[in-house]
C-alpha angles and dihedrals in degrees: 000000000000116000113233105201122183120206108206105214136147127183121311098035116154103268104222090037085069100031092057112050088037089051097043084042086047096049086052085063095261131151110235127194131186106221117196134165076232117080111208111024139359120193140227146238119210105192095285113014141008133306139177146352121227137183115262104223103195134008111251095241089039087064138059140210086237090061083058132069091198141353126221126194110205103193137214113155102269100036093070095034095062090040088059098064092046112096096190087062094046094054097051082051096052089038087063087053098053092041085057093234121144112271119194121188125172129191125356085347087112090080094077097047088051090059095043085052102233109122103068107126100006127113113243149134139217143176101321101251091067101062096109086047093059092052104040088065092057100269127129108238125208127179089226115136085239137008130192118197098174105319097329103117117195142187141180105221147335089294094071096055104112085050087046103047101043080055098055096046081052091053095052103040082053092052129187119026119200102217089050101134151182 
């Protein structure tokens, strides 16, 4: 079976946090969206300025989280800023948790997953400035290159990606884990 992955991005994501795992899940045969609350572009930071512009695939609210085998959060400061105070895009993260579907998110993605309320009691990590944010929302944080909690898969920057990215392409060749949770 073919393996569908969205990426949940707005404008303002970490370029090579979004080019890498789509490009590693890619090369595994897997179909890869980029999901936005933005139809048409969406475009990208690289460290310091703008990138980038790339085609968003599906609106975040015309899609679902059972039309998904898995979601990934690539980071940057303002992507998952704007993301938290969506509630359509919360919805379609909280919906993958409690669909028990392996979720990776790498950076200052968290954020997002703090505001949909879905890290309390999980082990994660992040970029390294939020980690009071992290636990502050009820999460154990840990300074590892990649951590996987049940199919949550987390990093801290754009160093971990190959170990990020072999785990996420794990996780989602495993499916479904039972003790995913929100």
């Amino acid at each position: 079976m073919n393996k569908k992955v969205a990426i949940l991005a707005t404008h303002g994501f970490e370029e090579v946090e979004l080019t890498s795992p789509k490009e590693a899940m890619e090369d595994e045969g897997f179909e890869v969206h980029i999901v936005s609350p933005e139809k048409g572009k969406i475009k990208a930071w690289n460290k310091t300025d703008w990138s980038k512009e790339y085609n968003v695939d599906k609106v975040v609210g015309e899609v679902n989280a059972s039309d998904y085998n898995a979601l990934m959060l690539p980071g940057g400061v303002m992507n998952p800023d704007n993301l938290r105070t969506n509630e359509k895009a919360l919805k379609f993260v909280r919906d993958f948790f409690e669909q028990k579907k392996p979720v990776a998110a790498i950076c200052h993605a968290p954020w997002t997953l703090i505001s949909a309320g879905v890290v309390k009691g999980r082990t994660m990590t992040s970029y390294n400035s939020m980690k009071d944010d992290v636990k502050n929302a009820g999460a154990n944080w840990v300074d590892e290159e990649v951590v996987v909690d049940e199919g949550f898969v987390t990093s801290r920057n754009p160093d971990d990606l190959p170990a990020f990215n072999a785990k996420l392409i794990e996780e989602i060749k495993e499916g479904k884990h039972e003790d995913q949770h929100a």
